[in-house]
C-alpha positions as CSV (number, residue, x, y, z in Angstrom):
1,X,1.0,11.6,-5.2
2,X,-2.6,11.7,-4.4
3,X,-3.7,13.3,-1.5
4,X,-6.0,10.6,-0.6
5,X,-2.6,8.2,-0.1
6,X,-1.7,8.5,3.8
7,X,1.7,8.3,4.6
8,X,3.1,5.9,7.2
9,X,6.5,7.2,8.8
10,X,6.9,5.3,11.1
11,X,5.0,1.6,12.5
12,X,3.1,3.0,15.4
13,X,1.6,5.3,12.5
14,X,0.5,2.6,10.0
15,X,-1.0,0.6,12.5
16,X,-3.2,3.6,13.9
17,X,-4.2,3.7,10.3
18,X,-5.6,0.4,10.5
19,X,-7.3,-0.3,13.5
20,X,-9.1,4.1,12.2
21,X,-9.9,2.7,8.7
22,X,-13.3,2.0,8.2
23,X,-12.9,0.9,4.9
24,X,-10.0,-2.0,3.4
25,X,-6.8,-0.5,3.2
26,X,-4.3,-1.0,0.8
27,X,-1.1,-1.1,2.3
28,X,1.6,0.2,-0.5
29,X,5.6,-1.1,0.9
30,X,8.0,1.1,-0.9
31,X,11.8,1.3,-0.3
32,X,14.2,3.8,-0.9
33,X,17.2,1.9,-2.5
34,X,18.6,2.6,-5.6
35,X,16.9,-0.6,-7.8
36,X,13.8,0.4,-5.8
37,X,13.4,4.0,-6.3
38,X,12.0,4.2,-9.9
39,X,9.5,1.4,-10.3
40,X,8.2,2.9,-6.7
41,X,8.1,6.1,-8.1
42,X,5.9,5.0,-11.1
43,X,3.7,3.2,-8.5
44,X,3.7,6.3,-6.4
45,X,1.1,7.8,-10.1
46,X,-0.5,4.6,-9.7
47,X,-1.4,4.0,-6.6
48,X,-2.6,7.9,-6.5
49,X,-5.1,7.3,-8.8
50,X,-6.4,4.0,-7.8
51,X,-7.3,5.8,-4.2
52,X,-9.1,8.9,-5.4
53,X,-10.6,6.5,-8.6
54,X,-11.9,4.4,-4.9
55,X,-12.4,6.9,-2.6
56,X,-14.8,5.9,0.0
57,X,-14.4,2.3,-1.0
58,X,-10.3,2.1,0.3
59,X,-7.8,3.6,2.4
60,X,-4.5,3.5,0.5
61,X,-1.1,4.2,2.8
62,X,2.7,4.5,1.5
63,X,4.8,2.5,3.8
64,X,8.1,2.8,3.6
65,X,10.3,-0.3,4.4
66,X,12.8,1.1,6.2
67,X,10.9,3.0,8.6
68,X,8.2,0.2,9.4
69,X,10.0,-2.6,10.3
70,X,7.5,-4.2,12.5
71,X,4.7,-3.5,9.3
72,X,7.0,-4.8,6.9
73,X,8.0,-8.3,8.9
74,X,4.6,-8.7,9.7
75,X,3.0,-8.8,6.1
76,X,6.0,-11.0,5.0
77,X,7.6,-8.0,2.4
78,X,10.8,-9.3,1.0
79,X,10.8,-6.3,-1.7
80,X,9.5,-3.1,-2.9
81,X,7.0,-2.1,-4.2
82,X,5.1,-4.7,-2.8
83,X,1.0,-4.6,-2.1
84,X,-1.2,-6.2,1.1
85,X,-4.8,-5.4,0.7
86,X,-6.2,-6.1,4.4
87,X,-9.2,-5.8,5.4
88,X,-10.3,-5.5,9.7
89,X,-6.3,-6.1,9.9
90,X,-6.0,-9.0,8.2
91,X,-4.3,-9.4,4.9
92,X,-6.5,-11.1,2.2
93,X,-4.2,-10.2,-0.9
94,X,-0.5,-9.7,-1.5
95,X,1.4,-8.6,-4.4
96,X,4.6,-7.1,-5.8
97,X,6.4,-5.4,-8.2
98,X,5.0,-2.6,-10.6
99,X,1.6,-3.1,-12.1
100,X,-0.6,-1.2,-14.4
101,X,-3.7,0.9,-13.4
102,X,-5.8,-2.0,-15.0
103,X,-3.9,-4.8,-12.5
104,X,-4.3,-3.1,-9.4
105,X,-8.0,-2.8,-10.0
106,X,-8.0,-6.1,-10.6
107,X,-6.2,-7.4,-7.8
108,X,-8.6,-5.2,-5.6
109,X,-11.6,-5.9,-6.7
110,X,-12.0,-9.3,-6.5
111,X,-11.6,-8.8,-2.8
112,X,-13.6,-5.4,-2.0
């Protein structure tokens, strides 16, 4: 994964992230099951590349599920992966499931 993508461990983490952020972050919920574990992985590529493509723009952080439980009640995740795009700590996107480069660009930008 991209070195630009933070990694969340645990909830007091994630939220330092987001009151540090200057910029919208794009909070990535993965989970570590087995159904889970491959369509995460493929997002892990995607997600990667969408944070260095907007670098500046977006602070992207891998949140796992199971270790964020307060994050992941919160944002409403019911599944993984699953997307909140939040901007000053407020959530003004959600999404799930795998998506293409081309859809995660699209889901951001009409809110960047």
């Amino acid at each position: 994964m991209a070195r630009r993508v933070h990694q969340s461990r645990e909830d007091a983490e994630f939220d330092f992230i987001l009151r540090t952020s200057r910029v919208p972050v794009l909070a990535y919920f993965t989970g570590t099951w087995p159904k889970a574990i491959e369509p995460c992985r493929a997002m892990d590529l995607v997600v990667g590349g969408i944070a260095d493509e907007y670098a500046g723009r977006l602070t992207a952080v891998r949140t796992d599920i199971t270790r964020c439980p307060a994050a992941t009640e919160r944002y409403g995740i019911t599944g993984a992966p699953s997307y909140v795009l939040l901007k000053e700590g407020e959530a003004v996107a959600h999404g799930t499931g795998p998506m293409t480069t081309a859809e995660v660009r699209e889901f951001l930008d009409g809110h960047l």
